[in-house]
Structure formats: C-alpha cells, structure tokens
C-alpha positions as CSV (number, residue, x, y, z in Angstrom):
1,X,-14.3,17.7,-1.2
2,X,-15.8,15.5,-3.9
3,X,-16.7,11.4,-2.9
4,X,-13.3,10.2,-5.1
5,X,-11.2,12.7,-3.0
6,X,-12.5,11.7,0.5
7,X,-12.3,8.1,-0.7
8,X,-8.4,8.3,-0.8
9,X,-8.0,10.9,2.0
10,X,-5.8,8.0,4.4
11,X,-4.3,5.6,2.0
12,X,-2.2,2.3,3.6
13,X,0.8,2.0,0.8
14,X,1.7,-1.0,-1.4
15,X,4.3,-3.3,0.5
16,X,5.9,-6.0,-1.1
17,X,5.6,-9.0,1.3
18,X,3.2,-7.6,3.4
19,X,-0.1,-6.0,1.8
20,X,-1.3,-9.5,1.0
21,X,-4.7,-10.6,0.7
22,X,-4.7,-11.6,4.3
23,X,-3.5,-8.4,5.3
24,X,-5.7,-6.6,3.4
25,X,-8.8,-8.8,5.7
26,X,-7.3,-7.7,8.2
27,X,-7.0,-3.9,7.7
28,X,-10.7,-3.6,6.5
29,X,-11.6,-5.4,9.9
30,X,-10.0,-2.3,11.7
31,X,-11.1,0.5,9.0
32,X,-14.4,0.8,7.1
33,X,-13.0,3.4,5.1
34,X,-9.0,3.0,4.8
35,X,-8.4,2.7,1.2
36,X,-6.1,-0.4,0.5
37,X,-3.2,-1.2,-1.7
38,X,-2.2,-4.6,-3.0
39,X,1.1,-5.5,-3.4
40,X,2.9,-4.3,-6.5
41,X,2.1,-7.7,-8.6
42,X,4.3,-7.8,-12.1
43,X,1.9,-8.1,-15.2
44,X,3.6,-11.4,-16.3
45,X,2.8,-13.3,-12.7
46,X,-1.1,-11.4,-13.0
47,X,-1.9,-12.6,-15.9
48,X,-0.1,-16.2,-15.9
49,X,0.4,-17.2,-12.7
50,X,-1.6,-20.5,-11.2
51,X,-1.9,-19.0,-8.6
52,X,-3.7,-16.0,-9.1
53,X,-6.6,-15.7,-6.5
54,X,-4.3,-16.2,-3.9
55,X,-2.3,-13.2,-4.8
56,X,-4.8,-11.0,-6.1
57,X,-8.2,-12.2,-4.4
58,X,-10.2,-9.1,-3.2
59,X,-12.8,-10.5,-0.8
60,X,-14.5,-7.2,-1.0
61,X,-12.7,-5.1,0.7
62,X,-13.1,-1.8,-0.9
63,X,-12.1,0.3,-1.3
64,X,-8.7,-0.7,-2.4
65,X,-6.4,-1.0,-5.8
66,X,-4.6,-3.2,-7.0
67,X,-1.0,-2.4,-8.1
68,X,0.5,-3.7,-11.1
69,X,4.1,-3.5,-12.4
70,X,4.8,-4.1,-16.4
71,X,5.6,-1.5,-19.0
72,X,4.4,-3.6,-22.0
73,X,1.2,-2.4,-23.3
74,X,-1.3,-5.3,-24.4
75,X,0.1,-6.9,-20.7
76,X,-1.2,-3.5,-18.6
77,X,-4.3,-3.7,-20.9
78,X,-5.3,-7.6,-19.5
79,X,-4.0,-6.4,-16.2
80,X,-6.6,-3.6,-16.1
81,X,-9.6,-6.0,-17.5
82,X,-8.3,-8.7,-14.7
83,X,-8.3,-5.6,-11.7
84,X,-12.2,-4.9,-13.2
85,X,-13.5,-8.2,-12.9
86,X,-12.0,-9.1,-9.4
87,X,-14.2,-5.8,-8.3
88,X,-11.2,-3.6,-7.5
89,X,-12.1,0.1,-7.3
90,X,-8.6,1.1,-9.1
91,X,-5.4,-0.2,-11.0
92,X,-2.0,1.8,-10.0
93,X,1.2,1.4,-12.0
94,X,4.2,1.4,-10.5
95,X,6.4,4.1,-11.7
96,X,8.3,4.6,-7.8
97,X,10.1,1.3,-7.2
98,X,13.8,1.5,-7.5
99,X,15.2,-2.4,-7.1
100,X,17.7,-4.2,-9.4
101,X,15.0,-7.1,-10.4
102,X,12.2,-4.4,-11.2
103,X,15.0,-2.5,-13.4
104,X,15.6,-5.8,-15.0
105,X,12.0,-6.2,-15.8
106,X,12.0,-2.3,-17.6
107,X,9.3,-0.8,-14.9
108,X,9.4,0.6,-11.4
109,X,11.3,4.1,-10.8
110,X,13.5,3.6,-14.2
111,X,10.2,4.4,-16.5
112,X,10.2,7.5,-15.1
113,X,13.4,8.3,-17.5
114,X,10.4,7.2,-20.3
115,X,7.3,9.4,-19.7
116,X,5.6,9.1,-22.5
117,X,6.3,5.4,-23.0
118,X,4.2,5.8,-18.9
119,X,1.4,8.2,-20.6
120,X,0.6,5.8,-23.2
121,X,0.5,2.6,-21.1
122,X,-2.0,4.8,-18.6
123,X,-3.8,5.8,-21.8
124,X,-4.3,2.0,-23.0
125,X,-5.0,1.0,-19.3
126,X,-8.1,3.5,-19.2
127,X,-9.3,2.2,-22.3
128,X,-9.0,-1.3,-21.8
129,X,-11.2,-1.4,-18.7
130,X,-13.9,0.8,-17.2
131,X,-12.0,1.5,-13.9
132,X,-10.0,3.9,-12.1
133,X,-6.3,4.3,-13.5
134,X,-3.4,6.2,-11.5
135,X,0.2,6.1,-10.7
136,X,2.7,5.7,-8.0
137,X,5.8,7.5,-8.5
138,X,8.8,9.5,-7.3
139,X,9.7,13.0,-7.4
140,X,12.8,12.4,-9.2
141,X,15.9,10.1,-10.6
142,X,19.1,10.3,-8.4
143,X,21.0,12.5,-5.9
144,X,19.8,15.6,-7.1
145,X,16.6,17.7,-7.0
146,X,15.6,18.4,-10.2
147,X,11.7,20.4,-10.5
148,X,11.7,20.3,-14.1
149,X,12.4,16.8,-14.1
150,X,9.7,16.0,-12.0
151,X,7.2,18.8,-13.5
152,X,7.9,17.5,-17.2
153,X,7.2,13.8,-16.2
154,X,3.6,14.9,-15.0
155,X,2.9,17.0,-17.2
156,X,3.3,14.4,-20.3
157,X,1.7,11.4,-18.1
158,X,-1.5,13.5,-16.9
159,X,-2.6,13.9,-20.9
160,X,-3.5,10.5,-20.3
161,X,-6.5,11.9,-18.8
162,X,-5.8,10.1,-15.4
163,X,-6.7,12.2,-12.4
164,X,-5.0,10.9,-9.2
165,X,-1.7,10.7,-8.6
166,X,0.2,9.0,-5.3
167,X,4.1,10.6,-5.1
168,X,6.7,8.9,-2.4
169,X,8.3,12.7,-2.4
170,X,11.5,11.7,-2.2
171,X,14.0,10.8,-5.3
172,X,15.0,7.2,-7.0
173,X,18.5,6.0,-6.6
174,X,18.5,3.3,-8.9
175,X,22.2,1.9,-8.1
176,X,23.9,1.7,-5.2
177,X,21.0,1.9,-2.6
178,X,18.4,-0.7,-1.4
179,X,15.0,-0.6,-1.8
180,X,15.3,0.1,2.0
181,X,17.6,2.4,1.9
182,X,15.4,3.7,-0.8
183,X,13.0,4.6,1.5
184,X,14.4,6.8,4.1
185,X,17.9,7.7,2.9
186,X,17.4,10.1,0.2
187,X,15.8,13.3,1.4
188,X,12.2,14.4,1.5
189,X,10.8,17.1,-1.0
190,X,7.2,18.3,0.4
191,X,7.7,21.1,-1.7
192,X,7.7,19.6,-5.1
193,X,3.9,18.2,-4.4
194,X,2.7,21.8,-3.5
195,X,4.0,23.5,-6.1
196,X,2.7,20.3,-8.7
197,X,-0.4,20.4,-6.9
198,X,-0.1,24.9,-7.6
199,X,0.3,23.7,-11.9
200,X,-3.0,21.0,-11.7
201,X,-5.2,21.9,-9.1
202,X,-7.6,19.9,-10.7
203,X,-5.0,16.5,-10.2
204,X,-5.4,14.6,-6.7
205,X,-1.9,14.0,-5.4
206,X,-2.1,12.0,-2.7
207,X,1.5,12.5,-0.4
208,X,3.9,9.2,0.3
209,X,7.1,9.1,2.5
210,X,8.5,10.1,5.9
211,X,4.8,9.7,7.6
212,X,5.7,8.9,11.3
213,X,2.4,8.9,12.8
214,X,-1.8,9.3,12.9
215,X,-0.9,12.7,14.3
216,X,1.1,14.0,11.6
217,X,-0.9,12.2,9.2
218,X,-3.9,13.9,10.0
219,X,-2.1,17.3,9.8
220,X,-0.7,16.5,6.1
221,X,-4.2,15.5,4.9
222,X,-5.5,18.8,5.6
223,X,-2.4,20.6,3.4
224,X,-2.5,17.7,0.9
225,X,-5.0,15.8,-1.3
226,X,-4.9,12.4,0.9
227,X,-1.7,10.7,2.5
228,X,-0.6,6.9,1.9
229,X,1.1,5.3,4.7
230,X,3.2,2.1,4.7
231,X,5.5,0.8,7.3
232,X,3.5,3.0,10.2
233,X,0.3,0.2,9.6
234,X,3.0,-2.8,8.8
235,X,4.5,-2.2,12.3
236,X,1.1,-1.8,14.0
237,X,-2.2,-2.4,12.1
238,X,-4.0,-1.8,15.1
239,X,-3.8,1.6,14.9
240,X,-5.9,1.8,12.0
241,X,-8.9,1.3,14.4
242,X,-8.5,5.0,14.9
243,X,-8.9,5.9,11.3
244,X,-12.2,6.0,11.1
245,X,-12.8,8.4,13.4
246,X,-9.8,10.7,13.1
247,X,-10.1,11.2,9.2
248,X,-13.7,10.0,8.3
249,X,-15.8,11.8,11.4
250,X,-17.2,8.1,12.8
251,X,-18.8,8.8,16.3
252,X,-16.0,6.4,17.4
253,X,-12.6,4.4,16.9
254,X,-13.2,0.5,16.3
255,X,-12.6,-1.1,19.6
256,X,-9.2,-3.3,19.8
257,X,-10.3,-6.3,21.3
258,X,-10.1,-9.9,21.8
259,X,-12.9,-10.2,19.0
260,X,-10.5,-8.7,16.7
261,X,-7.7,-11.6,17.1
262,X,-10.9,-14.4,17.1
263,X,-12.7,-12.9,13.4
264,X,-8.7,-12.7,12.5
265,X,-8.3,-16.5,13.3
266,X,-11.6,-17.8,12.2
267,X,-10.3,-16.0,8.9
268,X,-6.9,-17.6,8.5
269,X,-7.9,-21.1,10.1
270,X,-9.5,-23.0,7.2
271,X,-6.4,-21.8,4.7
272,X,-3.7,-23.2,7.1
273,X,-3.7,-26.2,4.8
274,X,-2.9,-24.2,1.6
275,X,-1.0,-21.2,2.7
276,X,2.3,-20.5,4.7
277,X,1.8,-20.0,8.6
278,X,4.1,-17.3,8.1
279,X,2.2,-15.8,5.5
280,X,-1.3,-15.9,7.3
281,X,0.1,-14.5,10.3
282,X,2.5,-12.1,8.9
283,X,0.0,-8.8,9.0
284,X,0.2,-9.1,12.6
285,X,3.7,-10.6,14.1
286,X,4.9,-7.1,13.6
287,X,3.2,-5.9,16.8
288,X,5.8,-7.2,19.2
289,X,8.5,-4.6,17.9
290,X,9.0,-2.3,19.9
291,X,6.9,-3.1,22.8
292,X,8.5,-3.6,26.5
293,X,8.4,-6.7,27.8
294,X,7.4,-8.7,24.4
295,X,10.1,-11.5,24.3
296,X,8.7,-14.3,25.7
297,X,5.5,-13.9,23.5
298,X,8.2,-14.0,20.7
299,X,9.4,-17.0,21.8
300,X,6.3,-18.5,22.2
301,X,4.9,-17.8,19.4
302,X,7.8,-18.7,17.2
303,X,7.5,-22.7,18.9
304,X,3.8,-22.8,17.8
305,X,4.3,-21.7,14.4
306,X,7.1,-23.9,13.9
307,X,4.7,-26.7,15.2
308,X,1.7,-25.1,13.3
309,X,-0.1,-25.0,16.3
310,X,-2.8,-22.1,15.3
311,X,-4.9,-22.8,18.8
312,X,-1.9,-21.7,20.7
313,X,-1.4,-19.1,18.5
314,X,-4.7,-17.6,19.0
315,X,-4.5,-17.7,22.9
316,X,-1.2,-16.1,22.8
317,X,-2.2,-13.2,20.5
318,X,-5.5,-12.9,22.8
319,X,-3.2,-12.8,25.9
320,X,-0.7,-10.2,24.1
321,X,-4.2,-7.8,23.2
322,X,-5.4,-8.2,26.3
323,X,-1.7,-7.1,28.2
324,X,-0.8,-4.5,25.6
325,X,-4.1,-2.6,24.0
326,X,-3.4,0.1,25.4
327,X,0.2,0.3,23.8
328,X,-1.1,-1.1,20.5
329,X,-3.8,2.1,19.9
C-alpha cells in the first residue's frame, strides 16, 4: 500500500454543521493520522465570504481536505488555488449531496445526471492548483439500482486524471426525501464499489455509508481502499483515540483523559468572544446521547451555556470524562 493510500485508509466524512474548524482541532487532538473533511463549503461563500478563515481555517491539521460545492468552472478553479494556499492536502467536490437548496445551486447529487460537465470542472480544478483533486459521490440517482449508470459516470469523470474517489454506496433521492432520510433510507450497494474498484484497480475508492462501528470499520478497510465515517465520530469523537492504533499500528490508543477536555478548552477559550458557544462546543455535546444516567449533565450544561459560563463548562465535561471514559472509548 502506497503513502497516498494509507493516508486515507480511516477517513471522518464531511458534515454540514458539524466538521467545523473546531471540530476538526479537536479530532486531530484524538488521531495523529485520521484524515479530515471540512464541511462542504459552496464556492460562492469560499471565495466571497468575510468570513472566510473562520469557515475554512486549517490550523494544520493534516491531513485533511477541504470540500467544496459549485459546478461553475473559473469558481472551482479559485476554490482549488484558495484550498492550496490555506495548506490543505486535498480539494473534494461534492457530487453526493441530495438537498433542495444544493439542487437550487446546480451541484451536489443532481451533477451526477451531468458527468462530463463533473470531469471537466475536476479537469480545471487539477490545473488550477498543484494539489490533490477527488470526488464525493453516490452510486446512483433515484429508487432504482442502475450499474451502468453508476459505471458510465466514473468512467467519463476519471479521464480527468483524478485518482481517488470517496462513494456513500447508496443512491440519491433527490425529491421527496431529506438529506437525513438520505442517509439511511435508501439501500446500501457494497457491490457496486467492488465491482468499480474490479474496472480501475488503479482508482482508490474509499467506501461511505452504513458504517456502524471501529469494528466493522476496520474489517471494510481490509476489503476496500479506505472507509469515511461520519455520524459514528459526530456522536462520539472520542473514539477516534483508538484510530491510531487499530488502523495505523501505533504501539497504543491516545489516552481519554481529563487533559483532553483542558487542551480542548484552552483551545475554544480565547474565541468565545467571536464565535457561538454552541458552535465551539458543538464537536463534543454529542457525547451525552446515548449514555445512562446523562441528564443532569444535560441540564447543567445547557444553564452554563445559556449563561456563557465556559469555567463551568469545563468542570462539568471534566466530571462527565472522568464518570464515563470508559463508556466514551
């Protein structure tokens, strides 16, 4: 296995909302060698927006890419200079997402109807930038399976001369179902990556979609080229602290600590000012689902933020870790 294939052996997905820059500081202080997604970021908000750096800041922690949504070309051409000079390893457009307001916006899922509109805007991203350019897409458009479909669509995009490829393997419905619904409702399709994988063995396809845990993550990245996982690390980043050691062959598994939540803290404490509590704590309120016995932190924790009350905060999170570790990992 070459360097670029062991790079993106355990990949944690794009997530609207939740793979923000603070998240992102926060999964690369659990894995050295995770490889990290932004958000999908539209070309239009990358390349106008005021508030850039807070969206997109990298804060070297590579590797990671940085996912961009757009379909027009000189747009996907500044987006893939912009990914270059904040250091990001890669720039991924997003062929897979399947909402209304992405439709409106002519990218997402819909442009797979439009491959080689999506070869040439990979085409003009690789030469626009000296960096890494792949795609995140589907296996298909609507209800039913259709190989051929799906085969054709790679086939035109991969004369782009890109290399690596990250498939949710499971099909677009692009009316009539949430993005949620989007992504557990309509079937999976393992199949269709083997047998693409069977027609360009020389193409990385990294496997997206129905990934419950480490365990059968670990099992998929030995029959596949890498896997991407999302909601598994939005509901509990802390397992990441075994990544390095379950897919990478560290000695051992990052320790899950109360020096975890205090680097976390120190992190977020002198943006409380600029950013949304919310925001800065959102990579890690997610913990408390599912755990027994987790209510009353809830509770508390909810007052504090209301009150912005980050000390409390921190002492209540260090309690939590302290109680529930050995839940959390």
């Amino acid at each position: 296995m070459n360097n670029k294939s062991k790079k993106r052996i355990f990949c944690v997905a794009p997530m609207m909302g939740y793979t923000t820059p603070h998240a992102r500081r926060l999964y690369r202080m659990l894995s050295s060698e995770a490889f990290l997604f932004t958000e999908m970021i539209a070309t239009k908000t990358m390349i106008h927006s005021k508030n850039r750096d807070l969206i997109i800041e990298n804060d070297s922690n590579n590797p990671i890419a940085l996912q961009v949504g757009g379909s027009e070309i000189d747009d996907l051409k500044k987006c893939s200079k912009i990914a270059k000079s904040y250091n990001y390893d890669e720039i991924n457009l997003n062929v897979g997402c399947p909402s209304k307001a992405v439709q409106k916006g002519s990218f997402g899922a819909c442009l797979m109807k439009k491959k080689s509109l999506v070869r040439n805007c990979l085409e003009q991203m690789k030469n626009a930038a000296d960096i890494e350019v792949s795609v995140k897409c589907r296996i298909g458009i609507g209800k039913e399976f259709n190989y051929d479909f799906f085969s054709d669509f790679i086939n035109e995009i991969i004369k782009s001369d890109i290399s690596i490829v990250y498939v949710h393997a499971r099909n677009a419905i692009l009316n009539g179902l949430s993005p949620k619904g989007n992504r557990n409702i309509p079937p999976l399709n393992y199949d269709f990556i083997k047998k693409i994988k069977a027609e360009h063995p020389k193409i990385q396809f990294i496997l997206n979609g129905g990934i419950k845990n480490l365990e059968n993550a670990y099992k998929l990245s030995n029959e596949y080229d890498g896997v991407m996982v999302g909601r598994l690390i939005q509901n509990n980043p802390f397992c990441l602290s075994k990544i390095d050691k379950i897919f990478f062959n560290y000695s051992e598994k990052k320790a899950i600590n109360e020096k975890i939540i205090n680097e976390y803290f120190n992190y977020i404490r002198p943006k409380i000012n600029t950013e949304s509590i919310f925001r800065l704590l959102s990579p890690i309120l997610q913990i408390f689902f599912g755990i027994p016995n987790s209510k009353k932190f809830k509770t508390d924790i909810h007052e504090n933020m209301k009150n912005h009350k980050l000390d409390e905060l921190e002492s209540l999170f260090l309690q939590f870790i302290k109680q529930k570790k050995e839940i959390l990992i």
